[in-house]
Short mmCIF file of the C-alpha atoms (twelve columns), coordinates in Angstrom:
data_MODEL
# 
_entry.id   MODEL 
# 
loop_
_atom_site.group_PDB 
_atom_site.id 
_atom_site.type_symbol 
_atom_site.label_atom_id 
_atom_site.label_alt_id 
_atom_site.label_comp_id 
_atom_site.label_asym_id 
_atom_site.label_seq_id 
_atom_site.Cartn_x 
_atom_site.Cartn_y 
_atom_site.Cartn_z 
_atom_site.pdbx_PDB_model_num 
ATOM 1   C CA . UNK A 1   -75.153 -36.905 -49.968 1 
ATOM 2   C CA . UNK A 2   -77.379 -40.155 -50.845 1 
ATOM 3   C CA . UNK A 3   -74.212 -41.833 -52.187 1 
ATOM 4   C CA . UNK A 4   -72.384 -41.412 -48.821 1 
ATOM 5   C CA . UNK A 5   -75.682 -42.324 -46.762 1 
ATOM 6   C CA . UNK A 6   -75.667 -45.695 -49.042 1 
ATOM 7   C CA . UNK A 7   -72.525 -46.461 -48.466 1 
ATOM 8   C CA . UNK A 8   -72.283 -46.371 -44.658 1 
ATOM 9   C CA . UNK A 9   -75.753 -47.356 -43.884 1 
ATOM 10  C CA . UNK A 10  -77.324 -44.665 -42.338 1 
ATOM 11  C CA . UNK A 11  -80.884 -44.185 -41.447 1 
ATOM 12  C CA . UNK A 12  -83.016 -42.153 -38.996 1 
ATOM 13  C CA . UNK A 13  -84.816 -44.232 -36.277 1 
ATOM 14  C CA . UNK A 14  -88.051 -44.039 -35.272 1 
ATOM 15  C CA . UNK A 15  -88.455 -46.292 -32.581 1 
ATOM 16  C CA . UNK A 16  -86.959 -48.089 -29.597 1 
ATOM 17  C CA . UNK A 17  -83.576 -47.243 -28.385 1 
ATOM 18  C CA . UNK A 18  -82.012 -45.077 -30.721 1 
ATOM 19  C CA . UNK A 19  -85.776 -43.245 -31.082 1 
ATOM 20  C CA . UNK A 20  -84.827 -39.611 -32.856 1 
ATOM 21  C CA . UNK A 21  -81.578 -40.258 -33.781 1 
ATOM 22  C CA . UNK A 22  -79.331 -41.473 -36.651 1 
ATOM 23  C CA . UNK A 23  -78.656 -44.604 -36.918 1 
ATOM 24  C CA . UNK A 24  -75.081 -45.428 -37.573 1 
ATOM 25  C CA . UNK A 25  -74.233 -49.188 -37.722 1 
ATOM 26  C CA . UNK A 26  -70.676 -49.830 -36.565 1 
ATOM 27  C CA . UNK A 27  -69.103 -52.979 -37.996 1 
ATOM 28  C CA . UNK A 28  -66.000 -55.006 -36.673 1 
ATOM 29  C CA . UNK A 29  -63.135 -55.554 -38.606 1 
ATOM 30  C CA . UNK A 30  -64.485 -58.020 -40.131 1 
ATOM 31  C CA . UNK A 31  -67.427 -56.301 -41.338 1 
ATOM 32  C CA . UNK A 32  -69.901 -58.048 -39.023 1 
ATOM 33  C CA . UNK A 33  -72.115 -55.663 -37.257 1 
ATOM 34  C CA . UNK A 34  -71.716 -55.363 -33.694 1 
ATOM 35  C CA . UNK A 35  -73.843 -52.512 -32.774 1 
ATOM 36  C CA . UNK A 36  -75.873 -49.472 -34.075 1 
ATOM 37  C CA . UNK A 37  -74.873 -46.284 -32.234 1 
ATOM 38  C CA . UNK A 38  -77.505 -43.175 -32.004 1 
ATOM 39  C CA . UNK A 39  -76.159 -39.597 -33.388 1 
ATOM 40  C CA . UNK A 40  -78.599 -36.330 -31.272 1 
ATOM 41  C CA . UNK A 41  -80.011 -34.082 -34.214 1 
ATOM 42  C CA . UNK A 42  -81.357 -31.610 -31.944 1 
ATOM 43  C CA . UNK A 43  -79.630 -29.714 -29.841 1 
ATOM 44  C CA . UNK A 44  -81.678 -30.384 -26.646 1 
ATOM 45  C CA . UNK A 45  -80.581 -34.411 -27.103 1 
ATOM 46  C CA . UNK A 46  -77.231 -33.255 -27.988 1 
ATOM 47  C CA . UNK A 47  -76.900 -31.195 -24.416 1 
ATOM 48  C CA . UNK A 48  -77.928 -34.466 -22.705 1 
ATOM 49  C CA . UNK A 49  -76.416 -37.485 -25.020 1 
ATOM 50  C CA . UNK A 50  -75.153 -36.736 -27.942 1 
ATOM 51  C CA . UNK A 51  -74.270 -40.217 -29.048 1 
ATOM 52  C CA . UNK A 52  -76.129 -43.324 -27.615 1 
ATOM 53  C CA . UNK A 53  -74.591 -47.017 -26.879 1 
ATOM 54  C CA . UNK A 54  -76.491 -49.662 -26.627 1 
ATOM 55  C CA . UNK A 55  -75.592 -51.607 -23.656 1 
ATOM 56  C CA . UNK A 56  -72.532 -53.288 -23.695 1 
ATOM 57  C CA . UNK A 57  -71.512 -51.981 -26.824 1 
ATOM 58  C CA . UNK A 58  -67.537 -50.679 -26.146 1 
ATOM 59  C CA . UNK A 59  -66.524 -48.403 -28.489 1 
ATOM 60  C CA . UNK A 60  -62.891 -48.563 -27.210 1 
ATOM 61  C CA . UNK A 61  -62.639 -52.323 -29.048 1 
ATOM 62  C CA . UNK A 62  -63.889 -51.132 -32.653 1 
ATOM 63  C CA . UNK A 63  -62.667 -48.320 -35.117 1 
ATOM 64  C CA . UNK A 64  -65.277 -47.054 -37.047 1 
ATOM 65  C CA . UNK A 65  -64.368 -47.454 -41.067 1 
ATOM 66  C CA . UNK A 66  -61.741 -49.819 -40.142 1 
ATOM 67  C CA . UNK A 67  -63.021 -52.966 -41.890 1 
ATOM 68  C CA . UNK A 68  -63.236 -50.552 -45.340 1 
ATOM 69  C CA . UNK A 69  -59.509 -49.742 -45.303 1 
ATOM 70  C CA . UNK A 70  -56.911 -52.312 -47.164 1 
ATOM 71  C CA . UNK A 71  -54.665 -54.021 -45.342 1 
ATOM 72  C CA . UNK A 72  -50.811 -52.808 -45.852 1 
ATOM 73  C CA . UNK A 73  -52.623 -48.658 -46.187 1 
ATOM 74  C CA . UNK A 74  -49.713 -46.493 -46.323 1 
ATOM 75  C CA . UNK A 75  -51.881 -43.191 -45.015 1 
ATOM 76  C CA . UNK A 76  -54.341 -42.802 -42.004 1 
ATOM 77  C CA . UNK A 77  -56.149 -39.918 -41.381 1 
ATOM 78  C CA . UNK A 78  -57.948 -40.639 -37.302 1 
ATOM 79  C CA . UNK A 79  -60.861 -38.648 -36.653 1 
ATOM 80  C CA . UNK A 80  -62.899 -38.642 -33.081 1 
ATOM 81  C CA . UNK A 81  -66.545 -38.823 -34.939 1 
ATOM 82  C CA . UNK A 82  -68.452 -40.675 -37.657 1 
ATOM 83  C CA . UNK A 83  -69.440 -37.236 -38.753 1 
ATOM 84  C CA . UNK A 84  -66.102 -36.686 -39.534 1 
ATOM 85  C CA . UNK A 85  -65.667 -39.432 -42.034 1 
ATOM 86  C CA . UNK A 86  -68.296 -38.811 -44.041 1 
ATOM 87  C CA . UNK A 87  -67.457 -35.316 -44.454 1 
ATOM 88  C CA . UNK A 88  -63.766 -36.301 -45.216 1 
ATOM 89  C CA . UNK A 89  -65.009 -38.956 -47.040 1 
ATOM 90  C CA . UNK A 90  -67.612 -36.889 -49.111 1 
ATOM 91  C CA . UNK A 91  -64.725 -34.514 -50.039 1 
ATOM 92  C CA . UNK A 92  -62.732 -37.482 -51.388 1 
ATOM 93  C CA . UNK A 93  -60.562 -38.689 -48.339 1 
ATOM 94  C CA . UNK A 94  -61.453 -42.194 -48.044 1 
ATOM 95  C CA . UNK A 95  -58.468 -43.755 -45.481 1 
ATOM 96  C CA . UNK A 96  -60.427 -42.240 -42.937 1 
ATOM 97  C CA . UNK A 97  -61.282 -44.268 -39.356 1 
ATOM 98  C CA . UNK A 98  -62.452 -42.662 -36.308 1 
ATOM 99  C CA . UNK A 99  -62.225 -43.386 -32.497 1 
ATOM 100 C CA . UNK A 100 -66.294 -42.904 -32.385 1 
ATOM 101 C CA . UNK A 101 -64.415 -40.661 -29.102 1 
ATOM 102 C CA . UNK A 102 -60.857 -38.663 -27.730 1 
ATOM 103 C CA . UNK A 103 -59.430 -42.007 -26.414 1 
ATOM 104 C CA . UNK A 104 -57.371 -44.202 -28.319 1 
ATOM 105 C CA . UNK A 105 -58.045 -47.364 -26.502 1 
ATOM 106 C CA . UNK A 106 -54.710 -50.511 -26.605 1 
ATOM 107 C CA . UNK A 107 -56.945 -52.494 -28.911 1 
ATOM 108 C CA . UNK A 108 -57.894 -50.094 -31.141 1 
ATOM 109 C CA . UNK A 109 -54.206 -49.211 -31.576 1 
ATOM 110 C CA . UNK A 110 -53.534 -52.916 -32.211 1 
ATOM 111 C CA . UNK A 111 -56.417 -53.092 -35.184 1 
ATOM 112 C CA . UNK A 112 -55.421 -49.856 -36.636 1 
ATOM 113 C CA . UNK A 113 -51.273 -50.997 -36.890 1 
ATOM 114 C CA . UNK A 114 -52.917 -54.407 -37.936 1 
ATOM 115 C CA . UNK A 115 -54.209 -52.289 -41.246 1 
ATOM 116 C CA . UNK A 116 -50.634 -50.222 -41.617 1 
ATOM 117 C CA . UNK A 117 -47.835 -50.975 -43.782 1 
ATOM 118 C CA . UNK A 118 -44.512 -50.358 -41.336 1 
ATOM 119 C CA . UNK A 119 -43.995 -47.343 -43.405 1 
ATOM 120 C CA . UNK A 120 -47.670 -46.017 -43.084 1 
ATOM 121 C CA . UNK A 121 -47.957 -42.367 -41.993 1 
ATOM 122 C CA . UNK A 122 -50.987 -40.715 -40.170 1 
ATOM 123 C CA . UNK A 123 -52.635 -37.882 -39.397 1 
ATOM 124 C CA . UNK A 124 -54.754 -37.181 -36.242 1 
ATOM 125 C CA . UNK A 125 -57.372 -35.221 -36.535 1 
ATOM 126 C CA . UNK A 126 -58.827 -34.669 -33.365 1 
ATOM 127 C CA . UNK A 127 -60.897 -32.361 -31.708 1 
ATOM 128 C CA . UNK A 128 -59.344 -29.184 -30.439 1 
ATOM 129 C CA . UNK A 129 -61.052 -28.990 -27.250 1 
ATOM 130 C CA . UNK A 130 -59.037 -30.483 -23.909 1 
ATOM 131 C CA . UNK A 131 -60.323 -33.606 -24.706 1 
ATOM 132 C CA . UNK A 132 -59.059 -33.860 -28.056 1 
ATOM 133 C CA . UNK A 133 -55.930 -32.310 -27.051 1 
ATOM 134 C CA . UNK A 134 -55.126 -35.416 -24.532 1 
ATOM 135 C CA . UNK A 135 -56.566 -38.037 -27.233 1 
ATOM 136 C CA . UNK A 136 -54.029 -36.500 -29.590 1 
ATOM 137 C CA . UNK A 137 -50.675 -36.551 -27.257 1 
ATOM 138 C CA . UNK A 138 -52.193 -40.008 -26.269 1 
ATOM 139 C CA . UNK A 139 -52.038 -41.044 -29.818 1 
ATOM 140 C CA . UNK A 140 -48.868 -39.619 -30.613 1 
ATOM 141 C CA . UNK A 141 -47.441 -41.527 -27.902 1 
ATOM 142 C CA . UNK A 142 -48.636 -44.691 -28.684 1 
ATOM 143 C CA . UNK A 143 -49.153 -44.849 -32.742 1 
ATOM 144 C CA . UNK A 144 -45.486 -42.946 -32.371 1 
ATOM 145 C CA . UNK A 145 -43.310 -45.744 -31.556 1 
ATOM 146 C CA . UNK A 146 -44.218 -47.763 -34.586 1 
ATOM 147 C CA . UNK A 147 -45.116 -45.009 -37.320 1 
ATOM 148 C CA . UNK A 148 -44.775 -41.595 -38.491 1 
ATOM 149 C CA . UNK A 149 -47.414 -39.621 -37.091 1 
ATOM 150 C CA . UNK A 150 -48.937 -35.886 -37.427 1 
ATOM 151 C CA . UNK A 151 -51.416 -34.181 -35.774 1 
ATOM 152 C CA . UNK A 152 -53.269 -31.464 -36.610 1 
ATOM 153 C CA . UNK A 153 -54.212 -28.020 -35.425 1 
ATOM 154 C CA . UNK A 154 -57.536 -27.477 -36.535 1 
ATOM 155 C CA . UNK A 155 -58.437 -24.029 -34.167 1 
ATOM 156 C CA . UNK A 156 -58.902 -22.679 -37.367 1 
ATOM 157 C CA . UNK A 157 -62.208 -24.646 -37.899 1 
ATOM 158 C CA . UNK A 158 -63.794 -24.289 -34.907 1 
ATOM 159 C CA . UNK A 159 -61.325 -27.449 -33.686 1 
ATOM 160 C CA . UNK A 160 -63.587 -30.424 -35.630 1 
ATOM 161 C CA . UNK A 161 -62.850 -31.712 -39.223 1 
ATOM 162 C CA . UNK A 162 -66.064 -31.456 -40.577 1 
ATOM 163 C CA . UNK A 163 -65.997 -28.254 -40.008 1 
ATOM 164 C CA . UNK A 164 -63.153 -27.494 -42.616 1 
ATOM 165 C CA . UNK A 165 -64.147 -25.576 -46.091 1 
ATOM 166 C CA . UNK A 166 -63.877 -28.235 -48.783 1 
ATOM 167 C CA . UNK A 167 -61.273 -25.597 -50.148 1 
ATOM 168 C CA . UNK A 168 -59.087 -26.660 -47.245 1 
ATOM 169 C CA . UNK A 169 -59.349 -29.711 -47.081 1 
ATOM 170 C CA . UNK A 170 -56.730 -30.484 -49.420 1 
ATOM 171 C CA . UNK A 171 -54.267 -28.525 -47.737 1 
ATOM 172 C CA . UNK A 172 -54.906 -29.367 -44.295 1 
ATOM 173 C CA . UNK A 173 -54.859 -33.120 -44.769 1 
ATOM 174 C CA . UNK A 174 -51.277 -32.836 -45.684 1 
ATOM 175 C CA . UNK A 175 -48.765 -35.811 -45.066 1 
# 
């Protein structure tokens, strides 16, 4: 939708690194910019890099959506992609943030409690492939100790959020 594109600054490049691709800027959590990161639309690019870094962009130090959400948000909803937001977002879930991967790196734990009151519950929504899988335990074990935390099976989907039916949305994202 044009509204979502607006609002998280998306564009397709047509040139240099990120040649192809969509351009998704990723902000810290401050809102500054730090980096635009390159989304494959065809499936040949996806087979071989589906998302490009520039270098020394390290997407374990930033959560994508992050500097959007309130401080003190009482609900969380973690996603692995970008894609995933939007989708979530676009169906009216906006405390969404995603890992921009599986891995739920120490300081990425720190700036996502940093946005949580201490009775804030969330919802992981990773990925049901292995990868996913680990990233979710992971997660469990280490947003676990400080909040209530949920993760979901989403086999049902084809394991990937943005895959879910707008009619299920609702029902899935259930804390």
């Amino acid at each position: 939708l044009p509204e979502t594109v607006e609002l998280f600054g998306l564009g397709f490049c047509f040139r240099g690194l990120q040649n192809g691709r969509i351009a998704i800027p990723i902000h810290n959590l401050s809102g500054e910019l730090v980096a635009y990161v390159g989304r494959a639309v065809r499936p040949e690019d996806e087979k071989a890099e589906k998302y490009k870094l520039p270098a020394g962009f390290k997407k374990l130090l930033e959560v994508y959506n992050l500097h959007r959400q309130p401080t003190g948000l009482d609900k969380l909803i973690i996603v692995e992609s970008p894609i995933s937001v939007w989708h979530l977002y676009q169906a009216g879930l906006a405390k969404v943030v995603a890992l921009q991967g599986s891995v739920l790196g120490p300081r990425q734990a720190t700036l996502i409690g940093g946005r949580l009151s201490a009775s804030a519950k969330i919802l992981i929504g990773l990925d049901a492939d292995g990868a996913g899988q680990k990233g979710g335990e992971a997660c469990l074990a280490r947003l676990g100790q400080r909040f209530w935390v949920k993760r979901l099976d989403l086999t049902a989907w084809g394991g990937k959020p943005h895959r879910i039916a707008a009619a299920d949305l609702e029902k899935t994202f259930v804390f």
